[in-house]
ZADO-1210 file (C-alpha; in nm, 4 decimals, padded with zeros to 6 digits):
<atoms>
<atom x="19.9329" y="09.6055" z="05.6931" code="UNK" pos="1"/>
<atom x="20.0230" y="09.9169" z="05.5122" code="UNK" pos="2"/>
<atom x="19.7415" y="09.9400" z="05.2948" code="UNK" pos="3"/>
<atom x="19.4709" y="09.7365" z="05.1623" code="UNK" pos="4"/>
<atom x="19.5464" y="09.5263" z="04.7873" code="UNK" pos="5"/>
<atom x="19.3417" y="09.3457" z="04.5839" code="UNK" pos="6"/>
<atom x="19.4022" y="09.1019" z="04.2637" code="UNK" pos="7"/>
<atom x="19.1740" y="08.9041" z="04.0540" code="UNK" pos="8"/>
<atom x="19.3803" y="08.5561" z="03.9552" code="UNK" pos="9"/>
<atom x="19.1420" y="08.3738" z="03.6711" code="UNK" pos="10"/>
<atom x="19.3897" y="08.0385" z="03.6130" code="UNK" pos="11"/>
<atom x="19.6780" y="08.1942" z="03.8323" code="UNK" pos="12"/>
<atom x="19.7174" y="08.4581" z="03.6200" code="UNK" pos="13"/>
<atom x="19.6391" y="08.8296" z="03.7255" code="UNK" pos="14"/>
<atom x="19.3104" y="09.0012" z="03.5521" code="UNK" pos="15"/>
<atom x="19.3334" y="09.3483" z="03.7195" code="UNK" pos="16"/>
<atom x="19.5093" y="09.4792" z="04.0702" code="UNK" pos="17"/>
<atom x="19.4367" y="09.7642" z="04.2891" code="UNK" pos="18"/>
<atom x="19.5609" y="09.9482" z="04.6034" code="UNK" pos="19"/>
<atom x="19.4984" y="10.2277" z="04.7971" code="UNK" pos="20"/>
<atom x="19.5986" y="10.4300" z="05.1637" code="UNK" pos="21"/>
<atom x="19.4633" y="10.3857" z="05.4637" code="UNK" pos="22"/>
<atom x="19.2690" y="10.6666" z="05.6208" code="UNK" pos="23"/>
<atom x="19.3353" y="10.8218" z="05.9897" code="UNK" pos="24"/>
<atom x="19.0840" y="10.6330" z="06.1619" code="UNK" pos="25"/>
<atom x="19.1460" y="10.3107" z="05.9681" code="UNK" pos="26"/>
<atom x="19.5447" y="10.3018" z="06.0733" code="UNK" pos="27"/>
<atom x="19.3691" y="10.2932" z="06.4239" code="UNK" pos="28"/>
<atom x="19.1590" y="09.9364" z="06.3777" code="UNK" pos="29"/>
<atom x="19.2284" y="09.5687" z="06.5181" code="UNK" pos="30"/>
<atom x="19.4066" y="09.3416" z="06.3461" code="UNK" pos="31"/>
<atom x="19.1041" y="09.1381" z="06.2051" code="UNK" pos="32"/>
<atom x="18.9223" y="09.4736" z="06.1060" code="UNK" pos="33"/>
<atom x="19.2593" y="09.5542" z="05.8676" code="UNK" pos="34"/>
<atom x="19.2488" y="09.2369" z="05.7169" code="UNK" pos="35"/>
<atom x="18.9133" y="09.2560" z="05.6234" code="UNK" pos="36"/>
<atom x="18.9674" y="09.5966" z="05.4862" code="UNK" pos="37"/>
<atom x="19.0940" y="09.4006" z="05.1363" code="UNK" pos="38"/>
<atom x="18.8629" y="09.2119" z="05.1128" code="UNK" pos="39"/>
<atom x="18.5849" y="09.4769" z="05.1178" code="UNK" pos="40"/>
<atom x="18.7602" y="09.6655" z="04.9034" code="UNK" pos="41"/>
<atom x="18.8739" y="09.4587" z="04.6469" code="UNK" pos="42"/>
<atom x="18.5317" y="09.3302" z="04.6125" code="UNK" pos="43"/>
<atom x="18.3584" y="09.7281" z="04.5919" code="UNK" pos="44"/>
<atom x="18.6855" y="09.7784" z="04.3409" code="UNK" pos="45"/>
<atom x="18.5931" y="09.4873" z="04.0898" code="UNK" pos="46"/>
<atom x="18.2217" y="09.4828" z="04.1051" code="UNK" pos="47"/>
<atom x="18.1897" y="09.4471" z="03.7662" code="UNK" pos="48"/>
<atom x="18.4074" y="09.1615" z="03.7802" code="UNK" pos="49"/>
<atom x="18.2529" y="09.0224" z="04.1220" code="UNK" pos="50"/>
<atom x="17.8695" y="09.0683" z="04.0574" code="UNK" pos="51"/>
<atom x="17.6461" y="08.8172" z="04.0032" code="UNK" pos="52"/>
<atom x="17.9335" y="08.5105" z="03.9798" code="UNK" pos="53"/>
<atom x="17.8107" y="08.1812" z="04.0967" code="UNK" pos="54"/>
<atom x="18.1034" y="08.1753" z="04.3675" code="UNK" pos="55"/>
<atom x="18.4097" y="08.3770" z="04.4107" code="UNK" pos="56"/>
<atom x="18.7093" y="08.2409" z="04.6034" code="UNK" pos="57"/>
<atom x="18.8935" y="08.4933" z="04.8618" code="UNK" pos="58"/>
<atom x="19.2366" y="08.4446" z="04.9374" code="UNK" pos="59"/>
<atom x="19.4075" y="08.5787" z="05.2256" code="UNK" pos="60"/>
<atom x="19.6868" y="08.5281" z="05.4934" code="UNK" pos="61"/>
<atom x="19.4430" y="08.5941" z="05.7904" code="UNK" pos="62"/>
<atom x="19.3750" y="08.2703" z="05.9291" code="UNK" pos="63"/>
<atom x="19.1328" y="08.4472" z="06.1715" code="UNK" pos="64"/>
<atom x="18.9191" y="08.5582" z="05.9154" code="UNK" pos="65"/>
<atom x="18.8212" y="08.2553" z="05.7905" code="UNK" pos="66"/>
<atom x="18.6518" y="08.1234" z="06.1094" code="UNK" pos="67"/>
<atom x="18.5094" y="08.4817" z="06.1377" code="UNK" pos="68"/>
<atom x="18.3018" y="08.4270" z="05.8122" code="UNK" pos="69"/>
<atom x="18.1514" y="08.1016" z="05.9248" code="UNK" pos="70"/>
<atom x="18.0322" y="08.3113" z="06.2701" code="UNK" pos="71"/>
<atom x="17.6595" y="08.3806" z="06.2502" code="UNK" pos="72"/>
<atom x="17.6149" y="08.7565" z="06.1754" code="UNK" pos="73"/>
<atom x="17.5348" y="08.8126" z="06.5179" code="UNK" pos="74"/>
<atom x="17.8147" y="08.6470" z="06.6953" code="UNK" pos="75"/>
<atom x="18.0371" y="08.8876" z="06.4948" code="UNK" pos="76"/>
<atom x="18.1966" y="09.2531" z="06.6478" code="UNK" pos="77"/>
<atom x="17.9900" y="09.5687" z="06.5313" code="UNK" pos="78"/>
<atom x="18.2461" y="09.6881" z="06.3098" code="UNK" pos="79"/>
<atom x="18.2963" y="09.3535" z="06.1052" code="UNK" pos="80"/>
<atom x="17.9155" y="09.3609" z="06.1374" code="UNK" pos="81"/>
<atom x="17.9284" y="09.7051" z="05.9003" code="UNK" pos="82"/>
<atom x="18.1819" y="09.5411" z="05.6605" code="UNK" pos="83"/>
<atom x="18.0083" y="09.1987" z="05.5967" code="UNK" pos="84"/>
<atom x="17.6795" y="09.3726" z="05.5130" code="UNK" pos="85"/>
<atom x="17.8888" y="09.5846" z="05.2771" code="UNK" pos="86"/>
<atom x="17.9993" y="09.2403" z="05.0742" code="UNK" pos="87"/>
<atom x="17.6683" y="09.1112" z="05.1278" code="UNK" pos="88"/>
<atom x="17.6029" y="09.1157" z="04.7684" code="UNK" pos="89"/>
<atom x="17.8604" y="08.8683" z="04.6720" code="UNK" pos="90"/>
<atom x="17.9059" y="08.4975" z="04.6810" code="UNK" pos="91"/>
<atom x="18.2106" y="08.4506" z="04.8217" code="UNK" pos="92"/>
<atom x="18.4230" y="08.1674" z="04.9808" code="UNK" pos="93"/>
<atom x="18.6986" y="08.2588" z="05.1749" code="UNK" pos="94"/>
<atom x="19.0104" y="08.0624" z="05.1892" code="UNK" pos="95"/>
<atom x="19.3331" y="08.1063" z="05.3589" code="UNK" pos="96"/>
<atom x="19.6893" y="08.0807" z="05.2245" code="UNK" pos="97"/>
<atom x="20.0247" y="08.1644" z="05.3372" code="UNK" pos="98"/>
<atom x="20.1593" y="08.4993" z="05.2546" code="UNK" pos="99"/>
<atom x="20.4486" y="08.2845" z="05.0847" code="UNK" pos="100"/>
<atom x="20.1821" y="08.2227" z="04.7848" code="UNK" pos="101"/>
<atom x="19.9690" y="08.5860" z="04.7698" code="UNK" pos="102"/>
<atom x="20.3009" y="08.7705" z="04.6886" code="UNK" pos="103"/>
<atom x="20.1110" y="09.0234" z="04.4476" code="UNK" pos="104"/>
<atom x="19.8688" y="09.1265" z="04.7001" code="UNK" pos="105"/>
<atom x="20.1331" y="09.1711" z="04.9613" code="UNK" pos="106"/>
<atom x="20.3354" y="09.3724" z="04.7208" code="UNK" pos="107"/>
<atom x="20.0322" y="09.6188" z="04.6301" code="UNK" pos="108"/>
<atom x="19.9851" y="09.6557" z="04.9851" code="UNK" pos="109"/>
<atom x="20.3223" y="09.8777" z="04.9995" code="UNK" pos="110"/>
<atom x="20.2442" y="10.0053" z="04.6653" code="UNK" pos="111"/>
<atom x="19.9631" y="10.2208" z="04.7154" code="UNK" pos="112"/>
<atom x="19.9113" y="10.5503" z="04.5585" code="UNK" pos="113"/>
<atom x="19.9368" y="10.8233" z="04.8495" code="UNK" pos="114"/>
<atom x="19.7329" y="11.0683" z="04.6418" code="UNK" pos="115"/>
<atom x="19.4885" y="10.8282" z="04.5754" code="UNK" pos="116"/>
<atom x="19.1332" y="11.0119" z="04.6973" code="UNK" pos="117"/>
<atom x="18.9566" y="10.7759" z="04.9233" code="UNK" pos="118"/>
<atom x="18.5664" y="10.7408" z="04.9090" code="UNK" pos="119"/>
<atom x="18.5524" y="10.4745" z="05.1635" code="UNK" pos="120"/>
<atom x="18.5150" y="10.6905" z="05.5042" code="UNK" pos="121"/>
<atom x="18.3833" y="10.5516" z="05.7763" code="UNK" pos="122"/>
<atom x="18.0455" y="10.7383" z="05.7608" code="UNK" pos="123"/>
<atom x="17.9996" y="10.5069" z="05.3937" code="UNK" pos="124"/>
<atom x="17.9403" y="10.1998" z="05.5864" code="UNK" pos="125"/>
<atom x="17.6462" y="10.2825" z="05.8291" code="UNK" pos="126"/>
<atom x="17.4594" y="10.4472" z="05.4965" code="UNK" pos="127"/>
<atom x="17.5400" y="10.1316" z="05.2903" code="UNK" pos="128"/>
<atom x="17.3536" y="09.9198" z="05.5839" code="UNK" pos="129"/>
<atom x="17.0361" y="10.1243" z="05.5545" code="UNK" pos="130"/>
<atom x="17.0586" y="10.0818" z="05.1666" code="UNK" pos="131"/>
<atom x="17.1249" y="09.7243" z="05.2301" code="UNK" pos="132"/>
<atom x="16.8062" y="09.7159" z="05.4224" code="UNK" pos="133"/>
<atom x="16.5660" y="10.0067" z="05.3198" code="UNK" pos="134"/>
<atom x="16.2454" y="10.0706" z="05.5019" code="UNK" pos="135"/>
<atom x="16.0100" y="10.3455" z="05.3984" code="UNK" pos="136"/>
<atom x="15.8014" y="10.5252" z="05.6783" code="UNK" pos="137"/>
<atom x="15.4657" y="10.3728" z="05.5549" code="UNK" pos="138"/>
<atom x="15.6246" y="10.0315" z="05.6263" code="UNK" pos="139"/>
<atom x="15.7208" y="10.0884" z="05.9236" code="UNK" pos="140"/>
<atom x="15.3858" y="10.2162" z="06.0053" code="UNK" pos="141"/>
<atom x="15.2963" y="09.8970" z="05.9110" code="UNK" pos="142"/>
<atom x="15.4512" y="09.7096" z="06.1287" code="UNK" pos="143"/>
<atom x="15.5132" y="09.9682" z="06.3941" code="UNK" pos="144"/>
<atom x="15.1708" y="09.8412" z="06.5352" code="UNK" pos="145"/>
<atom x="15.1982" y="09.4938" z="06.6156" code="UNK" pos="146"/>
<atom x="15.5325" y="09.5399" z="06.7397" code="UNK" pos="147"/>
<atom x="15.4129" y="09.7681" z="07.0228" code="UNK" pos="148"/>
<atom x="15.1178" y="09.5068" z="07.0766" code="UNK" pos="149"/>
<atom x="15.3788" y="09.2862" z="07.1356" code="UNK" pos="150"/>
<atom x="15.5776" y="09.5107" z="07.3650" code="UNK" pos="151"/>
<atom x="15.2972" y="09.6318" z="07.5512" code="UNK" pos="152"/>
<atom x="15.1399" y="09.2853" z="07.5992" code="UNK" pos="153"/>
<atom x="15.0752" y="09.2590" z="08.0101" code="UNK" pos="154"/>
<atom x="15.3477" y="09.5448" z="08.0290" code="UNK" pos="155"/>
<atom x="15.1310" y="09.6294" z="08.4227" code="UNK" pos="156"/>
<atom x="15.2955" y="09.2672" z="08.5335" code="UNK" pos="157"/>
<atom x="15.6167" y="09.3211" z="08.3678" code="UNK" pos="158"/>
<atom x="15.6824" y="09.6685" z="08.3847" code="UNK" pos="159"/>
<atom x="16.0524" y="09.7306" z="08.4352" code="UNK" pos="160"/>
<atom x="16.2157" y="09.9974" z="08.6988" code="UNK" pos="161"/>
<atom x="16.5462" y="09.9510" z="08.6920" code="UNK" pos="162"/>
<atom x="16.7029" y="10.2319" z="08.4629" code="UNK" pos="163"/>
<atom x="16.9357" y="10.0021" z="08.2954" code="UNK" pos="164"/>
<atom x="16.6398" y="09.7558" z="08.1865" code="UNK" pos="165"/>
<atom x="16.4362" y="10.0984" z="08.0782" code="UNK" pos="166"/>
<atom x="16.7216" y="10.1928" z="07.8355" code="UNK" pos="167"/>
<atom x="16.7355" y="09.8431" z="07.7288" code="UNK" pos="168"/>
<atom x="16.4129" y="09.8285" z="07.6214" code="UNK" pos="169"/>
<atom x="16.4169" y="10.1472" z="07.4383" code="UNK" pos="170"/>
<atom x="16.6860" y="10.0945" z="07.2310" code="UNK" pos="171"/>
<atom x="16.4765" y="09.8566" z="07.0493" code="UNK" pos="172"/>
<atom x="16.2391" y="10.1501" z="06.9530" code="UNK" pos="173"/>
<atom x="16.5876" y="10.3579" z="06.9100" code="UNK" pos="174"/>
<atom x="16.7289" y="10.1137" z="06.6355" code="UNK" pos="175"/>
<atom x="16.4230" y="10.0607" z="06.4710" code="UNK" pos="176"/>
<atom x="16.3775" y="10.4182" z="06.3782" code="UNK" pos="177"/>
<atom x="16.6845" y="10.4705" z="06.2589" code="UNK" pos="178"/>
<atom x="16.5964" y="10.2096" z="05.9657" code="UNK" pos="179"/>
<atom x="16.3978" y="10.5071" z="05.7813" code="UNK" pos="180"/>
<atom x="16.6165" y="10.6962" z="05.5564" code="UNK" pos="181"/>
<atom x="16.4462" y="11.0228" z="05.6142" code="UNK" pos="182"/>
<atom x="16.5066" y="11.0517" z="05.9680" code="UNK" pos="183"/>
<atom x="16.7824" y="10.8549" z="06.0825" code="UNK" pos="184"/>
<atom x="17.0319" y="11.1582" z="06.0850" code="UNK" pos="185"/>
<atom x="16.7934" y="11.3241" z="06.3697" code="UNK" pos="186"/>
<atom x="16.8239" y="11.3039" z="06.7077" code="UNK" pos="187"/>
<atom x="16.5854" y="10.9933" z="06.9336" code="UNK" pos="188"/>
<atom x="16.3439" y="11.2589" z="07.0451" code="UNK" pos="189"/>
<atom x="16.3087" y="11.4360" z="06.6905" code="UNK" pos="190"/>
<atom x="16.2049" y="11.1029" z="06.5465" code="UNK" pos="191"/>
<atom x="15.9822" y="11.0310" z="06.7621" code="UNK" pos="192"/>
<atom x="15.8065" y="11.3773" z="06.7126" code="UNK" pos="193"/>
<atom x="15.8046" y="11.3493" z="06.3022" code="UNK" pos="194"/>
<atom x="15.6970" y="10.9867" z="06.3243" code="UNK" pos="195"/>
<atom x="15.4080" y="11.0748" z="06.5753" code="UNK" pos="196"/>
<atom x="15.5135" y="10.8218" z="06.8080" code="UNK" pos="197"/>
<atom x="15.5998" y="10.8670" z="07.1629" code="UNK" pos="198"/>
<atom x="15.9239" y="10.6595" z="07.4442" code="UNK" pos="199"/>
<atom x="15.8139" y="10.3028" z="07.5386" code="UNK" pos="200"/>
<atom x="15.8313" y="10.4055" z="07.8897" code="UNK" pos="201"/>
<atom x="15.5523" y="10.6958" z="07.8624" code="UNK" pos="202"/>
<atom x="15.3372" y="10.4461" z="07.6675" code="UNK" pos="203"/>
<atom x="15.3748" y="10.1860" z="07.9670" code="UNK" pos="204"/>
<atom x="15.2506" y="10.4978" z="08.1686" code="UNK" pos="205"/>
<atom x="14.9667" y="10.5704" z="07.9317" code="UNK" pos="206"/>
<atom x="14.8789" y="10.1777" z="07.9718" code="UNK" pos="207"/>
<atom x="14.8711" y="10.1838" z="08.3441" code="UNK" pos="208"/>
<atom x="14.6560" y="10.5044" z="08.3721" code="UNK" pos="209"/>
<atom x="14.4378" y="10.3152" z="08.1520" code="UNK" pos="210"/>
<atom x="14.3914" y="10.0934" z="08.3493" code="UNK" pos="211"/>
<atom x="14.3460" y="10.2458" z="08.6502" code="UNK" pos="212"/>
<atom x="14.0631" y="10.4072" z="08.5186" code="UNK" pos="213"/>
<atom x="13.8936" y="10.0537" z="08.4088" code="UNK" pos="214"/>
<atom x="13.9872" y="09.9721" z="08.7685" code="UNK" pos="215"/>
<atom x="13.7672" y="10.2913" z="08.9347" code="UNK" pos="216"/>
<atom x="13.5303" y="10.3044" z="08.6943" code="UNK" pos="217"/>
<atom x="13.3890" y="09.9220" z="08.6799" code="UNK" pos="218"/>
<atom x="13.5191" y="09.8584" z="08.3326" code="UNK" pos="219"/>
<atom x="13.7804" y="09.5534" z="08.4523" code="UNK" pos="220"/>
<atom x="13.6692" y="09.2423" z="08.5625" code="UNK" pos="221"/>
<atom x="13.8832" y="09.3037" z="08.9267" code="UNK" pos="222"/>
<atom x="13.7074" y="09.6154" z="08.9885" code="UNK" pos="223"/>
<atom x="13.5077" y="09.4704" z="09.3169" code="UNK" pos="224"/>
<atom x="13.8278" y="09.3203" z="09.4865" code="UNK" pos="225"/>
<atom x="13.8933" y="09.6603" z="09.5901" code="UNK" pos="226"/>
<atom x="14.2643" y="09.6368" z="09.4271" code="UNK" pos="227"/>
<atom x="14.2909" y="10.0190" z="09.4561" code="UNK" pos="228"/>
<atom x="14.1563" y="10.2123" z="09.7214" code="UNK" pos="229"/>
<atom x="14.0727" y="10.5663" z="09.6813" code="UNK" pos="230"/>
<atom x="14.0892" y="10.8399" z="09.8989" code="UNK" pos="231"/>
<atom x="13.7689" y="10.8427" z="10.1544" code="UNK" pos="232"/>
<atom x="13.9044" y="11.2517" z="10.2347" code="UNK" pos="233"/>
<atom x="13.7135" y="11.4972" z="10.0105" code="UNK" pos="234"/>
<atom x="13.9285" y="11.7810" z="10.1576" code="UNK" pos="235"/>
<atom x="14.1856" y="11.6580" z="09.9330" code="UNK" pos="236"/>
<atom x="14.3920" y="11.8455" z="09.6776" code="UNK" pos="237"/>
<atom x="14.2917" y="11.7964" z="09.3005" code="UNK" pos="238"/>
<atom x="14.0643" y="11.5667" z="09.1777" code="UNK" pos="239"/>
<atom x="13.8218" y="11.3521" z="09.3623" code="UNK" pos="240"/>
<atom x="13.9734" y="11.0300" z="09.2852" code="UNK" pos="241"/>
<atom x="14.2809" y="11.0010" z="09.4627" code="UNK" pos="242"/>
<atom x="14.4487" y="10.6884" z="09.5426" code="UNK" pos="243"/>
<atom x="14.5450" y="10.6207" z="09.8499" code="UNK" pos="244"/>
<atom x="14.9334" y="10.4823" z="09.8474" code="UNK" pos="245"/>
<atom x="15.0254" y="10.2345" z="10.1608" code="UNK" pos="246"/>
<atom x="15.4312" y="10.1654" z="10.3104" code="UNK" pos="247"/>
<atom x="15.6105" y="09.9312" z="10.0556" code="UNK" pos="248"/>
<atom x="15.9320" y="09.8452" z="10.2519" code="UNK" pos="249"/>
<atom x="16.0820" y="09.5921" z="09.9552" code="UNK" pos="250"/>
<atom x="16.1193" y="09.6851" z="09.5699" code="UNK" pos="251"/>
<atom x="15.9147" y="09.4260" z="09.4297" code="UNK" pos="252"/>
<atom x="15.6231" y="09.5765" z="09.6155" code="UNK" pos="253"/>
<atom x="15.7105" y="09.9902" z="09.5834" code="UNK" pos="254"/>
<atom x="15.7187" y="09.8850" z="09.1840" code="UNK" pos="255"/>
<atom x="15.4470" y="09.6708" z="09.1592" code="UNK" pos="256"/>
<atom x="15.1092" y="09.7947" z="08.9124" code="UNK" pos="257"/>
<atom x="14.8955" y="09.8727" z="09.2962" code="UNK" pos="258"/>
<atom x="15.2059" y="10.1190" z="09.4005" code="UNK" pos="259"/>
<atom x="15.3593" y="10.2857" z="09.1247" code="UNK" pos="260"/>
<atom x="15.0420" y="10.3760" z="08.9607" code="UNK" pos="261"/>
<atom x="14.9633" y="10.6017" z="09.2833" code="UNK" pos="262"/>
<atom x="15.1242" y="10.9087" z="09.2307" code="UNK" pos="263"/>
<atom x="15.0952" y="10.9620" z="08.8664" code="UNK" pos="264"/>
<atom x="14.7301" y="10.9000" z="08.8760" code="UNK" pos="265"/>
<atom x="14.6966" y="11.1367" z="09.1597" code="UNK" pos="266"/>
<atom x="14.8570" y="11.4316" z="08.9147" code="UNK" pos="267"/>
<atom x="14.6286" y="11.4140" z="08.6692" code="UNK" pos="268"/>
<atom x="14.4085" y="11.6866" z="08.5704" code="UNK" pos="269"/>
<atom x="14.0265" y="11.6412" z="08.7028" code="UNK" pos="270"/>
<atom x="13.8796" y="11.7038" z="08.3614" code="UNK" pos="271"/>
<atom x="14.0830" y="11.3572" z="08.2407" code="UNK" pos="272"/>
<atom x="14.0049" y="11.1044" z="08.5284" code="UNK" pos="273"/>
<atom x="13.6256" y="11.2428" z="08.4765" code="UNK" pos="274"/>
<atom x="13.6024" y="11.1258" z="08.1091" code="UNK" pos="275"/>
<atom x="13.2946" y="10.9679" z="08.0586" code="UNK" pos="276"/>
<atom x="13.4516" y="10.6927" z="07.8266" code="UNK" pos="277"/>
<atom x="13.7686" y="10.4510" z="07.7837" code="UNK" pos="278"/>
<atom x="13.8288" y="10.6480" z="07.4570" code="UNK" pos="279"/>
<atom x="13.7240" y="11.0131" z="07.5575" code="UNK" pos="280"/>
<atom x="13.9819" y="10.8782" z="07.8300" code="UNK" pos="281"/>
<atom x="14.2816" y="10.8033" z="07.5540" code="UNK" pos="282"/>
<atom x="14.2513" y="11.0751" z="07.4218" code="UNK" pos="283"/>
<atom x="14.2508" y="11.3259" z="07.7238" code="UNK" pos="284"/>
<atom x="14.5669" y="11.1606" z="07.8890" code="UNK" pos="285"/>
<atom x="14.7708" y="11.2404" z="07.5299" code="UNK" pos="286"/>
<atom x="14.6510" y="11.6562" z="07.5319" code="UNK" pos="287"/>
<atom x="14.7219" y="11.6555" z="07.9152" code="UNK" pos="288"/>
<atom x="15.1098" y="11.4448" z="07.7948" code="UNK" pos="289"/>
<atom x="15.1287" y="11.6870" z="07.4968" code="UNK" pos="290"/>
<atom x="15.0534" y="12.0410" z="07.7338" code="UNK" pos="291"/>
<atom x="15.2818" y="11.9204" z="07.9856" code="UNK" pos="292"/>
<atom x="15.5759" y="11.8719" z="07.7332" code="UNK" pos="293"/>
<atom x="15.5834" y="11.4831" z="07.7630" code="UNK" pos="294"/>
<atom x="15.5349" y="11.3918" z="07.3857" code="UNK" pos="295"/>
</atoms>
């Protein structure tokens, strides 16, 4: 395909027609991507035609296409993704037909104007999704809350330490800020700073010191089964509540809550493992965080 066409048929007889050029990066798309391209413009073309119509009918030669739109959204390639949220506004039912019987929207596909200015780039159609879908920053405040209850619910058990599972898991934090309008064009770590929040992976941190201060200072139930032992030594270096960190030989035991905890509870600052309270505690582990450039 040339170029993408378009043609609205009321009774088999032509209402209005358009065509236009491909760009650069468009030439460059699959097969099924280029034959959608029509389709998403033709309907963007005659939305004053297409708009609020009980059902429109599609045409087109692609047979592929028409299994594509009876995919659930999800099952569907990103890019195809981008263009069915574009036509997500109209009711349409897509058909196919030979190329035999479409002959005016094969010939406006090789009659396209080359001067034509087109103000479809490819940087429309991830701004159209986050119009399709706005969400302002006191929503997502909203629900920003539960969500990490629900991510940080028994995280000591579940804590991952693979890398690959780590990046997994924040990209659902990545993706979800980029739903706000005002800061979707900044970088990860620039979002996080203007919407006060901080990685997934320093919060599971935050949650396991936590707890390790429960642990040493009575406040968990397990606190008398001696689950972490600290350092008998008061010649140590730092504070005066090292932990004392055994031989793990296998990787389900170096990374379990007992282990990992060790060394970055040893690192902290005297002045936070001495707070007198669980929230004096909170909130001295995020200034020590914030000094050392972690949030």
């Amino acid at each position: 395909m040339s170029s993408p066409g378009a043609v609205i048929l009321h009774d088999n007889q032509p209402v209005t027609y358009a065509s236009r050029a491909l760009t650069t990066s468009q030439k460059n798309y699959a097969s099924i991507e280029k034959e959608m391209l029509p389709i998403v413009f033709g309907c963007e073309k005659f939305h004053d035609f297409l708009f609020g119509q009980e059902r429109v009918t599609v045409e087109s030669d692609h047979k592929p296409l028409e299994a594509m739109f009876k995919k659930s959204f999800h099952e569907t390639p990103h890019k195809l993704q981008q263009m069915l949220l574009r036509i997500q506004k109209y009711s349409l039912n897509k058909t196919y037909k030979a190329g035999t019987d479409i002959s005016i929207a094969d010939a406006l596909s090789g009659a396209f104007l080359k001067e034509e200015n087109n103000s479809h780039s490819d940087n429309d159609f991830e701004i159209d999704i986050v119009q399709l879908m706005p969400i302002s920053e006191a929503k997502f405040k909203e629900l920003q809350e539960p969500t990490q209850a629900t991510q940080d619910y028994a995280a000591q058990a579940w804590s991952p330490f693979y890398e690959k599972d780590k990046l997994h898991l924040e990209q659902v934090q990545r993706r979800a800020t980029r739903l706000i309008p005002e800061v979707r064009h900044l970088p990860y770590h620039v979002r996080l700073k203007h919407l006060g929040l901080t990685t997934l992976e320093l919060r599971r941190i935050r949650g396991d010191m936590l707890q390790v201060y429960k642990f040493l200072s009575e406040r968990n139930p397990l606190s008398s089964c001696n689950y972490l032992k600290v350092q008998c030594n008061s010649r140590v270096r730092g504070h005066c509540k090292k932990l004392v960190k055994n031989f793990a030989r296998l990787d389900i035991r170096k990374f379990s809550f007992s282990h990992r905890v060790v060394n970055e509870w040893n690192s902290l600052p005297e002045w936070v493992v001495n707070s007198t309270s669980v929230h004096c505690f909170k909130v001295n582990i995020d200034k020590f965080f914030h000094k050392c450039g972690r949030i």
